[in-house]
Backbone as a ProteinNet text record, in pm:
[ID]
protein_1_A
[PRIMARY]
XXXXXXXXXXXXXXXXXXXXXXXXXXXXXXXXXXXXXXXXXXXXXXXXXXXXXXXXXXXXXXXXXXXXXXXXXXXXXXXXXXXXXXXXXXXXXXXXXXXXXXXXXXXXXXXXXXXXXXXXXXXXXXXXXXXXXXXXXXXXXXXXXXXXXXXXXXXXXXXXXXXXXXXXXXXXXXXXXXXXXXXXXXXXXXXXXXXXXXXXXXXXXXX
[TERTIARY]
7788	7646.6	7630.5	7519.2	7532.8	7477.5	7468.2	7462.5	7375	7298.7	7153.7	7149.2	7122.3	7052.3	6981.4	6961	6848.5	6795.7	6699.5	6649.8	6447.4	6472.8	6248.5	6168.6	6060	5943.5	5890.1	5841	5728.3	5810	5745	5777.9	5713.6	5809.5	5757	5778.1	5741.5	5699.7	5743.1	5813.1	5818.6	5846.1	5798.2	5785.2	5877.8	5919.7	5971	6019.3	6019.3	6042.5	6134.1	6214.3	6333.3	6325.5	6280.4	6300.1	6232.7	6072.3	6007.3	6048.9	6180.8	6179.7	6158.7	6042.1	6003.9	6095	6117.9	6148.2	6051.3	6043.4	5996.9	6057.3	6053.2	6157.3	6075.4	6119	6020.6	6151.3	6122.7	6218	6150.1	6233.2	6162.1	6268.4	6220.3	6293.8	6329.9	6479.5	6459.9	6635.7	6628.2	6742.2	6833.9	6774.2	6829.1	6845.1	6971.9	6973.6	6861.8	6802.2	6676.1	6542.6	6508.2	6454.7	6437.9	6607.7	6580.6	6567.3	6636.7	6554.2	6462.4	6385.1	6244.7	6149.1	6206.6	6158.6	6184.1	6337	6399.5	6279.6	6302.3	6228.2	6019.5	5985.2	5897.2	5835.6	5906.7	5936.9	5965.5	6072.7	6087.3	6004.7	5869.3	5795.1	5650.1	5644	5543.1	5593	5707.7	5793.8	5856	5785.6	5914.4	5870.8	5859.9	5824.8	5925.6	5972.8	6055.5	6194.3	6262.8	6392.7	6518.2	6459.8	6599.4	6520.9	6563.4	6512.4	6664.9	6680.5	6837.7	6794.4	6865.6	6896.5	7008.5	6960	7131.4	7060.9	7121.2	7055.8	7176.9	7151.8	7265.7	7237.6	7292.9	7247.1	7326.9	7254.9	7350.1	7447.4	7400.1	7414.4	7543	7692.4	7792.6	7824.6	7762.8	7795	7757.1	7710.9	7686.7	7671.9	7701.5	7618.4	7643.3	7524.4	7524.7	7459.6	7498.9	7383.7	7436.5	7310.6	7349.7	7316.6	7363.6	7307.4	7203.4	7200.1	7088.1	7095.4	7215.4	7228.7	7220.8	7256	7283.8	7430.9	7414.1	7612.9	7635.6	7799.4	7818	7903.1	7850.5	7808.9	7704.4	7650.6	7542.1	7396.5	7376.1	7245	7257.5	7341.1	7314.5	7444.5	7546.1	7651.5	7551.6	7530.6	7405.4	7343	7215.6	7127.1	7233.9	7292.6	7371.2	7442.1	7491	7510.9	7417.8	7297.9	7181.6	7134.9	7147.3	7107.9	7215.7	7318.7	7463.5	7459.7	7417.8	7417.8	7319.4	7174.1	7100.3	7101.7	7196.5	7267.5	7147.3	7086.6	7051.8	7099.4	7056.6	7062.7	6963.9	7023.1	6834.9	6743.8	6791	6691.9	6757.3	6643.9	6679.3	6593.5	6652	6607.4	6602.9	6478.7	6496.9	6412.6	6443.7	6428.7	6445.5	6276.3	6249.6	6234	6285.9	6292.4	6213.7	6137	6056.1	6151.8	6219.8	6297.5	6156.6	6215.6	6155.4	6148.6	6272.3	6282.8	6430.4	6415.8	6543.3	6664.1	6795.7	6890.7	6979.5	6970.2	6992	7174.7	7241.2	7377.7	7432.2	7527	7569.1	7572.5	7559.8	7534	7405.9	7348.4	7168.1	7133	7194.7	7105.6	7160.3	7261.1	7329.4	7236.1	7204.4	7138.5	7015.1	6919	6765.8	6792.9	6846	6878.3	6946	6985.7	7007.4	6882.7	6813.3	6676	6537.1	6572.3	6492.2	6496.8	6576.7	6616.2	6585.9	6672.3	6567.3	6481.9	6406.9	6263.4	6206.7	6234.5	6163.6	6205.3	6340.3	6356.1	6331.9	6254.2	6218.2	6077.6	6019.4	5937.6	5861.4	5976.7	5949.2	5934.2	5896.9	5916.3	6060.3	6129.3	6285.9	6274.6	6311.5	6357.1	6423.2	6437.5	6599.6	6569.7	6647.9	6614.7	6751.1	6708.6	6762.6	6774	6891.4	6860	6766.2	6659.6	6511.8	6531.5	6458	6394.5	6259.1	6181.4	6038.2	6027.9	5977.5	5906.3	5802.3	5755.6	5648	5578.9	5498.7	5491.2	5370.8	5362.7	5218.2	5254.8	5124.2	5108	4897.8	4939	4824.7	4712.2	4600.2	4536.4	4596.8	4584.3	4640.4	4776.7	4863.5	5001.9	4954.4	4909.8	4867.3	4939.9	4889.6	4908.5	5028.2	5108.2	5227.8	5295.1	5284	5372.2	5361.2	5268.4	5262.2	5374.1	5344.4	5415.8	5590.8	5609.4	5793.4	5830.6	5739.5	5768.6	5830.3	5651.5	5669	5817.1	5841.4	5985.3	6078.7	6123.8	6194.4	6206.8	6123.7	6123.6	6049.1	5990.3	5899.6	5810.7	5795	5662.3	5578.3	5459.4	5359.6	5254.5	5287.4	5172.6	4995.2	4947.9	4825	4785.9	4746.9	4709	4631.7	4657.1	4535.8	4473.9	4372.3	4288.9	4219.3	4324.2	4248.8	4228.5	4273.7	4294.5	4424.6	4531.9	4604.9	4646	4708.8	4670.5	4809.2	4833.8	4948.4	4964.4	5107	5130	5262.4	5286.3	5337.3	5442.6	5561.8	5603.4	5770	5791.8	5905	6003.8	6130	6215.9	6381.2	6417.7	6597.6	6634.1	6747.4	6803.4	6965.4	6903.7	7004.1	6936.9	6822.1	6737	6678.1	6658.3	6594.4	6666.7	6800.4	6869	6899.5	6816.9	6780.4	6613.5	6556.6	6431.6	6376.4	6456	6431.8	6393.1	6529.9	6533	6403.1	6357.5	6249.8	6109	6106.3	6014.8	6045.5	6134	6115.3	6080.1	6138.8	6079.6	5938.1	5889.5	5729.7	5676	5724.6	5637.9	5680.2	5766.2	5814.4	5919.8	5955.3	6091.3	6056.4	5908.4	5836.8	5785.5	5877.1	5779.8	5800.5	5699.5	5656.7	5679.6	5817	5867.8	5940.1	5934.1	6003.7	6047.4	6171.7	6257.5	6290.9	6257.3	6327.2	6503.3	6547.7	6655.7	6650.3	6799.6	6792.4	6766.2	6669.3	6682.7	6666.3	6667.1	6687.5	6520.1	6482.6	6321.8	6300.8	6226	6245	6221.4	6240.5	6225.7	6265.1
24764.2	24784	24919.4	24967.2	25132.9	25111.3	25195.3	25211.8	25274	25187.6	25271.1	25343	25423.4	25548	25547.2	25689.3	25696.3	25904.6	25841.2	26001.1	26043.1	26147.5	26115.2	26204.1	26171.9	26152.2	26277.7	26359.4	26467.8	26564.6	26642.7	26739.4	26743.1	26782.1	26788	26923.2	26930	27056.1	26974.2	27103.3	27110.1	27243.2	27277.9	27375.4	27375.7	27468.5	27490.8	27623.6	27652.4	27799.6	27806.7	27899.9	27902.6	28036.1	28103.3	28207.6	28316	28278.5	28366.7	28367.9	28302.4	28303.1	28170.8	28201.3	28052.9	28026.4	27886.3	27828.7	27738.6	27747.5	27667	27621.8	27469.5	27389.9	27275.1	27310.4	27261.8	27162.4	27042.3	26952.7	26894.8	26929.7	26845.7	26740.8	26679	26598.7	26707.4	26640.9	26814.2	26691.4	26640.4	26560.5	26631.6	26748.7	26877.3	27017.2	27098.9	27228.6	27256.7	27280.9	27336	27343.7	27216.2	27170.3	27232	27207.8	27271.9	27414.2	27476	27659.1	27659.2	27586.5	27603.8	27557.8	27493.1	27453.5	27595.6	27636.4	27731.4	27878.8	27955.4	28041.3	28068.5	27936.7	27895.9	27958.9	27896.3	27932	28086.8	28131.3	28291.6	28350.4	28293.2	28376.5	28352.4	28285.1	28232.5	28331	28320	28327.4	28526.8	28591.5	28724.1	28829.7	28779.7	28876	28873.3	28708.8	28646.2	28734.1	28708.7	28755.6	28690.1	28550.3	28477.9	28368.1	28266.2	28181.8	28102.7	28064.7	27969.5	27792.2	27766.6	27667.9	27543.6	27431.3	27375.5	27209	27147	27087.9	26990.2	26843.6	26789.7	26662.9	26703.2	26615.5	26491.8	26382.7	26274.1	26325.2	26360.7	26426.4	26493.3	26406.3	26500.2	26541.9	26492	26458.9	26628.9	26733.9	26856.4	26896.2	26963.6	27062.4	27116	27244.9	27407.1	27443.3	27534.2	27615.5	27752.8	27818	27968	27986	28096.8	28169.8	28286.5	28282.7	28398.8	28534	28574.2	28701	28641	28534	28418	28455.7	28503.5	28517.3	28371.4	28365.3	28262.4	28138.1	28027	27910.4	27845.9	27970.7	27930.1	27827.8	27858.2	27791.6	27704.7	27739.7	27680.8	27568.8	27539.7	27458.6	27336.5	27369.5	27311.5	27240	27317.4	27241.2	27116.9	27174.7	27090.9	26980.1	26957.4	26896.4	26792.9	26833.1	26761.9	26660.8	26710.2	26605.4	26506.4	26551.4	26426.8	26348.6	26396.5	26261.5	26201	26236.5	26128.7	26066.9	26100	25966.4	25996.7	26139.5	26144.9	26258.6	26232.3	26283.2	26317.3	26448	26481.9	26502.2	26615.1	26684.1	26768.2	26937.1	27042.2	27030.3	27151.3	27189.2	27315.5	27393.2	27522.5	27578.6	27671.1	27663	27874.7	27859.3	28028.3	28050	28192.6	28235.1	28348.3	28372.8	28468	28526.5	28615.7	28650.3	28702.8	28735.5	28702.3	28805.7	28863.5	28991.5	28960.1	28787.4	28810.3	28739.1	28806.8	28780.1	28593.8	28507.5	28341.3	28348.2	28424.9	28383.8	28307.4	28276.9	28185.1	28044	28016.8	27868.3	27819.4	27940.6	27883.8	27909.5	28010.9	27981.4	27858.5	27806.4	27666.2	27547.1	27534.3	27452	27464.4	27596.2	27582.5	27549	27578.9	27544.6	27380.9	27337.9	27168	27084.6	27137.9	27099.2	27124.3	27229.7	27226.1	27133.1	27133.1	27062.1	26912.7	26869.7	26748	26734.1	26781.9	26771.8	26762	26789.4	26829.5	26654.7	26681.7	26522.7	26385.8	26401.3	26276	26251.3	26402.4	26419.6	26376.7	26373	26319.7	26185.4	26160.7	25981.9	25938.9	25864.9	25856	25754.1	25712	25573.6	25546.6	25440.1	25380.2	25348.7	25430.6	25379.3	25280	25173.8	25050.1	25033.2	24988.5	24925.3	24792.4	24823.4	24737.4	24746.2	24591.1	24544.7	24557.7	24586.5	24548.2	24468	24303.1	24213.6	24216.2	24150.3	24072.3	23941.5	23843.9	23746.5	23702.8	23604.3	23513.6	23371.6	23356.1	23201	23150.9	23003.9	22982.1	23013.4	23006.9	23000.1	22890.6	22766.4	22624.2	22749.1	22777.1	22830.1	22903.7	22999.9	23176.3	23091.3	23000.1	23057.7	23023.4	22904.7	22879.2	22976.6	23017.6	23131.9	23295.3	23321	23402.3	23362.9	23236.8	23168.1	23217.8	23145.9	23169	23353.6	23422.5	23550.3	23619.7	23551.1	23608.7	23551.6	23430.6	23404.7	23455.2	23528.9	23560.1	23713.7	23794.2	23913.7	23992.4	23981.5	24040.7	24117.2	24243.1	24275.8	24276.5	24219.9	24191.8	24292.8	24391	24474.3	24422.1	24535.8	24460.4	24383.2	24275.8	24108.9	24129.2	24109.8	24106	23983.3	23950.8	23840.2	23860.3	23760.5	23737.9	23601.2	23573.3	23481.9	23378.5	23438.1	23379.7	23502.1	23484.5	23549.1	23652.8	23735.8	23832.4	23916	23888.7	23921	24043.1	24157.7	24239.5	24244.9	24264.6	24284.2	24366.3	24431.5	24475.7	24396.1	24359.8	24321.7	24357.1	24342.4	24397.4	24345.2	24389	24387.4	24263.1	24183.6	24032.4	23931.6	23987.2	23880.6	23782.5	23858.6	23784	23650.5	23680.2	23537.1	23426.8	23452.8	23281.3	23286.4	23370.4	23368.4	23264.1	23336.5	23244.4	23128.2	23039.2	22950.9	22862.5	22904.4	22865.5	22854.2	22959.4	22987.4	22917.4	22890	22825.1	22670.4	22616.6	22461.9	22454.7	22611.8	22528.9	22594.6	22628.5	22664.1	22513.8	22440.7	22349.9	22408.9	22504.3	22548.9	22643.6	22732.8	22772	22921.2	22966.2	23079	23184.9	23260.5	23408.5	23499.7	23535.7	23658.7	23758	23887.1	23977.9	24058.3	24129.6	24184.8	24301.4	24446.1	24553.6	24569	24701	24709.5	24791	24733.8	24817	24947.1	25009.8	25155.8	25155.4	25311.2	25353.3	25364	25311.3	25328.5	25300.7	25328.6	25310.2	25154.8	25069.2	24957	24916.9
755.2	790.2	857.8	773.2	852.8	1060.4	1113.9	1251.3	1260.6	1380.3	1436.6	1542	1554.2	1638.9	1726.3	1802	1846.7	1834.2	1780.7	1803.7	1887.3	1826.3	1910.9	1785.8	1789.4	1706.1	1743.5	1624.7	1671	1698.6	1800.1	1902.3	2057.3	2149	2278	2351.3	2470.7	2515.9	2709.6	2748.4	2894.9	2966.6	3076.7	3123.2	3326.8	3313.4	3442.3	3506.7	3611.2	3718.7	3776.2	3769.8	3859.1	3904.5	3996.7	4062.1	4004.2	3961.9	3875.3	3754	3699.2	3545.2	3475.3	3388.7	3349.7	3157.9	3196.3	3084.4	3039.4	2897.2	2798.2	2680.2	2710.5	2654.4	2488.4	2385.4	2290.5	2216.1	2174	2156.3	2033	1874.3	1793	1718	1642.8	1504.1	1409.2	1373	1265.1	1206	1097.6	1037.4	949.3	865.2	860.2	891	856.2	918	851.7	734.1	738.5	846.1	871.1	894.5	1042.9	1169.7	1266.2	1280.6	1164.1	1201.6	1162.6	1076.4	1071.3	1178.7	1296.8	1391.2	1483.4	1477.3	1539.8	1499	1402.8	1375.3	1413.1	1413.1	1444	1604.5	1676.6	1834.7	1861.1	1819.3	1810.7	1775.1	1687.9	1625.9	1726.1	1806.6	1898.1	1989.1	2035.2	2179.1	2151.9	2081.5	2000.7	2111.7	2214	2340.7	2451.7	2426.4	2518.4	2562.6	2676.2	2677.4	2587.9	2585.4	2497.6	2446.8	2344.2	2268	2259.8	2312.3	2345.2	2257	2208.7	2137.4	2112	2089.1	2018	1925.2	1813.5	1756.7	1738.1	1751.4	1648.3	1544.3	1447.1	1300.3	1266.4	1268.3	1220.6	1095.7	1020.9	880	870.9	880.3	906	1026.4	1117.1	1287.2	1326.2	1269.8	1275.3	1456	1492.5	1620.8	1631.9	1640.6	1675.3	1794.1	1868.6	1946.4	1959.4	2030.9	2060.9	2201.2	2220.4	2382.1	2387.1	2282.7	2191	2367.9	2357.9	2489.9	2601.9	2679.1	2795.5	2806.9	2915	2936.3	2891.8	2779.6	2763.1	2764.1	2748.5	2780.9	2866.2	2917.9	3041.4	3010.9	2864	2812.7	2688.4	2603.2	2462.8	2488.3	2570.2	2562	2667	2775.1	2819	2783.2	2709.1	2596.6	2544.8	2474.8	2377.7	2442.9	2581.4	2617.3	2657.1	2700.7	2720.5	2623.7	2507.1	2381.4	2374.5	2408.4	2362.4	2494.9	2598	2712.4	2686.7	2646.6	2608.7	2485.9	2434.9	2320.2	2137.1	2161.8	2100.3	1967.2	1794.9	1674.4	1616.1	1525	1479.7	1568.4	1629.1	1750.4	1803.1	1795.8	1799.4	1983	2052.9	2211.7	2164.1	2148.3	2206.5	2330.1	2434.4	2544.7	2510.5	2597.3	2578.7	2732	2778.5	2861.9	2885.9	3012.3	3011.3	3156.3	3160.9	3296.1	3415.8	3541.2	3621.9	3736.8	3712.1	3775.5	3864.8	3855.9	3960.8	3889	3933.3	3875.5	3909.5	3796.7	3852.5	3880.8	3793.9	3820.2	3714.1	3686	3567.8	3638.6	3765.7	3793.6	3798.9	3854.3	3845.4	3707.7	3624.9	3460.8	3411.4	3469.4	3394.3	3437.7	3590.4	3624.7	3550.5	3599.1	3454.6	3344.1	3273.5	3097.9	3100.4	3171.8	3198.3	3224.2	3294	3402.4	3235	3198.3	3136.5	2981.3	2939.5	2806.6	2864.2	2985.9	3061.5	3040	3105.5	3096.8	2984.7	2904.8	2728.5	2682.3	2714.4	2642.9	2646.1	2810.6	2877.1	2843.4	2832.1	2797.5	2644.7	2564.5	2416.6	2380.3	2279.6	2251.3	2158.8	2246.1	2191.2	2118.6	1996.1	1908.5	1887.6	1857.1	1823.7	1699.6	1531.9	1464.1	1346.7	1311.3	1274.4	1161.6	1107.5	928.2	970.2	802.5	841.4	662.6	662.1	508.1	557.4	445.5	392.2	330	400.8	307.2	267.3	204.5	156	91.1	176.7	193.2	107.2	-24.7	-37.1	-49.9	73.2	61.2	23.2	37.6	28	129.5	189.8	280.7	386.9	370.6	478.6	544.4	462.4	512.2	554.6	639.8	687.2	797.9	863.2	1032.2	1064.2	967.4	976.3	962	821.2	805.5	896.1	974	1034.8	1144.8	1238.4	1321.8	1268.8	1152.3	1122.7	1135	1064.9	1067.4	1159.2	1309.6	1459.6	1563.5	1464.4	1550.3	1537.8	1379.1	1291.3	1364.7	1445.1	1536.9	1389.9	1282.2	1198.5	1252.1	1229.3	1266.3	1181.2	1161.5	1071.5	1018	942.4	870.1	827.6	780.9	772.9	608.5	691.3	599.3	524	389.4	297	260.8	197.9	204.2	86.5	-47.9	-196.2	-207.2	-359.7	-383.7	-249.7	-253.9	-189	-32.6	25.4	160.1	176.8	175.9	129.4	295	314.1	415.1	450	429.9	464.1	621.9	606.2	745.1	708.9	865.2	843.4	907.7	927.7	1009.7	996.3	1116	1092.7	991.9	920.1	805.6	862.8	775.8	854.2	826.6	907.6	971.5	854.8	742	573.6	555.7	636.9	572.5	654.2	746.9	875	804.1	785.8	737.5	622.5	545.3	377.2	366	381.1	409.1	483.4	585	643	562.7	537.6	443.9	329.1	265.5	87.5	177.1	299.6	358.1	365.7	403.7	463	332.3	194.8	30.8	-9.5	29.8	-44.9	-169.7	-119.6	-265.7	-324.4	-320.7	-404.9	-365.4	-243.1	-169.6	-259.8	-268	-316.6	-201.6	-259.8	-138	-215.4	-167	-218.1	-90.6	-89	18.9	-54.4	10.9	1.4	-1.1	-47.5	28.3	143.3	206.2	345.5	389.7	468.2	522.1	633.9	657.6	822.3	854.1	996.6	1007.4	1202.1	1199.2	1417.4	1356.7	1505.5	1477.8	1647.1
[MASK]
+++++++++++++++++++++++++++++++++++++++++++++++++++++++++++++++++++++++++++++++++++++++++++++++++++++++++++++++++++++++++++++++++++++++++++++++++++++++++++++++++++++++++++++++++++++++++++++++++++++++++++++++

């Protein structure tokens, strides 16, 4: 059974000061290297004033991770970053973190501490998921059955999509991938032998 994750949704944004030099910390989804320099390039091209545009990304995809110090004496920022994403247990998510200097000089312990502080912040800041092998069912019963069968679904930990309402009452839901087969069963008892179900195969999806 493949293994679930956790990564975050979107992109986020955090901001912080350390001695007149401000960081800005932008944290997206990015599942390929494409994907994060196009996030990467993006930022540099907002940020192409900046003193540094420091980075680090890591991809489920081949267990991948890169970063740079983009001119950060080094290890001071991009090993950092990068460390930041692997303690919060997260894949498929790029940190890049722009620097506007400040006039005053941090040291390689205080640029270590900002570039930690800041990738923090960005990431707490984001919405993290955990994402799961999940089937897509799909459920028809008669009208009498709706509320039953809603009932087995909601025990079953289903989450229930939206219900359509024809002839017979068609019910959509997602749930962990397992779970179909304490399910079934239940379901062909309260069709009487007869349920109209169809089950995806397994994929990766938050859940």
């Amino acid at each position: 059974m493949m293994e679930a994750y956790k990564t975050i949704q979107g992109t986020a944004q955090a901001r912080i000061e350390e001695k007149k030099s401000e960081f800005i910390a932008h944290a997206a989804f990015a599942d390929t290297e494409e994907k994060a320099l196009a996030f990467l390039n993006g930022i540099r091209a907002k940020h192409r004033t900046a003193n540094h545009n420091v980075y680090a990304y890591i991809l489920r995809d081949g267990a991948r991770m890169r970063y740079s110090d983009d001119g950060e004496p080094a290890k001071t920022s991009g090993l950092p970053t990068l460390e930041a994403i692997r303690h919060a247990g997260l894949v498929d998510c790029i940190v890049v973190t722009t620097r506007y200097f400040g006039g005053t000089l941090l040291g390689t312990g205080g640029l270590v501490r900002a570039y930690t502080a800041a990738a923090n912040a960005v990431l707490a800041a984001a919405k993290q998921v955990t994402v799961q092998v999940c089937v897509r069912g799909v459920l028809r019963v008669e009208y009498p059955l709706y509320e039953l069968a809603q009932r087995l679904l909601a025990d079953a930990g289903a989450r229930l999509e939206e219900v359509q309402f024809a002839d017979r009452v068609t019910l959509p839901f997602v749930m962990l991938a397992g779970g179909e087969m304490q399910l079934l069963p239940k379901l062909q008892e309260l069709c009487r032998g007869s349920a109209d179900i169809m089950f995806s195969k397994p994929y990766f999806a938050p859940f």
